[in-house]
C-alpha positions in Angstrom: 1.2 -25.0 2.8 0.9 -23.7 -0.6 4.5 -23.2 -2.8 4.8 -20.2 -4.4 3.0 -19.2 -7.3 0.2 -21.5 -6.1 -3.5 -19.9 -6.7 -5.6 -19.8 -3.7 -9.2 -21.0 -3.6 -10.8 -22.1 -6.5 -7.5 -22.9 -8.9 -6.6 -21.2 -12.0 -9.0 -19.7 -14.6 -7.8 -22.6 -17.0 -9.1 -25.0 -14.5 -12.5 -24.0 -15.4 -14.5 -25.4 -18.7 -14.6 -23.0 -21.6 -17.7 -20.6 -21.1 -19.8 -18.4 -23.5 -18.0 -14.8 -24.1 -14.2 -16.8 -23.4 -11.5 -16.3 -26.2 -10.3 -19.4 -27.1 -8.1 -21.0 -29.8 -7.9 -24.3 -31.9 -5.0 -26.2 -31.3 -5.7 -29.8 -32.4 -7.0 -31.3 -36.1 -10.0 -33.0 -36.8 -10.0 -36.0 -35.0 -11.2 -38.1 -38.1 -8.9 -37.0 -40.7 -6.4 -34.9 -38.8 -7.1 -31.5 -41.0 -4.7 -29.1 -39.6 -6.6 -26.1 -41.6 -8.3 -24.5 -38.5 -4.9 -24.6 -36.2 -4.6 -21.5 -34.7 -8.2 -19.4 -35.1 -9.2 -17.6 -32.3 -12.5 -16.8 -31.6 -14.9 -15.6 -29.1 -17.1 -18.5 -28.0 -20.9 -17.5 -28.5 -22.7 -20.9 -28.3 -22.2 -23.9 -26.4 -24.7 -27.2 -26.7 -25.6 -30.1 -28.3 -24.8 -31.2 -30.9 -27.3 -32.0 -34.1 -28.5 -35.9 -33.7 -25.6 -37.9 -35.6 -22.6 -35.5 -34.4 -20.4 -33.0 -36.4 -19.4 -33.9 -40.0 -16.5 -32.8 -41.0 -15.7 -30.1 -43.5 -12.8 -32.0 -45.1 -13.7 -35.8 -45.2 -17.5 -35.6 -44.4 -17.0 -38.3 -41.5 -19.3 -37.9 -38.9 -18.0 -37.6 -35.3 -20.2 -38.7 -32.7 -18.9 -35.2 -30.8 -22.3 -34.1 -28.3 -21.0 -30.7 -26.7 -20.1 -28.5 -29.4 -18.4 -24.9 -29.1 -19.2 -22.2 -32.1 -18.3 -18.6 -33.1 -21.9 -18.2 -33.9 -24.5 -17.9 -31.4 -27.9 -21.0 -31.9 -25.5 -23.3 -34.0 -26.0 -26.7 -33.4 -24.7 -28.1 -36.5 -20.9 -26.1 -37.2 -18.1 -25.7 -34.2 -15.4 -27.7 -32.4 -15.4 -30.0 -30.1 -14.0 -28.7 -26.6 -11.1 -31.4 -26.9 -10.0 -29.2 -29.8 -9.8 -25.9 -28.2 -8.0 -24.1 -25.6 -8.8 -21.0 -23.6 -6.7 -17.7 -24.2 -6.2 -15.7 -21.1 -7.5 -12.0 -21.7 
């Protein structure tokens, strides 16, 4: 018996991963240096892959992360974007 409120079949759109075209936002720091700068940008996700060989290096403290999946703003970029720990999805 579902309680009210409950979604039927196939949960919530927030269950499912961030896809190419979503609007999402950043809502947590660099993990290596915790840079708050890009809290709160929203964009429209036009990329999603792997990451260069070596991870992301950060803008601020030019650590590398080990981060694989990356998610961009700009579509064929493999070496600038966010990690999907970092983001959320923004209901349209």
């Amino acid at each position: 018996m579902q309680s009210c409120g409950a979604q039927a079949e196939g949960g919530s759109m927030s269950d499912r991963p961030i896809q190419v075209g979503d609007l999402v936002m950043v809502v947590r720091p660099t993990p290596c240096c915790a840079n708050p700068s890009a809290l709160g940008e929203v964009f429209r996700v036009s990329y999603i892959g792997l990451s260069l060989p070596g991870g992301l290096q950060c803008l601020h403290c030019k650590r590398r992360s080990p981060q694989e999946i990356i998610i961009s703003n700009t579509a064929n970029n493999n070496s600038d974007g966010w990690g999907p720990n970092r983001l959320k999805r923004l209901d349209p």
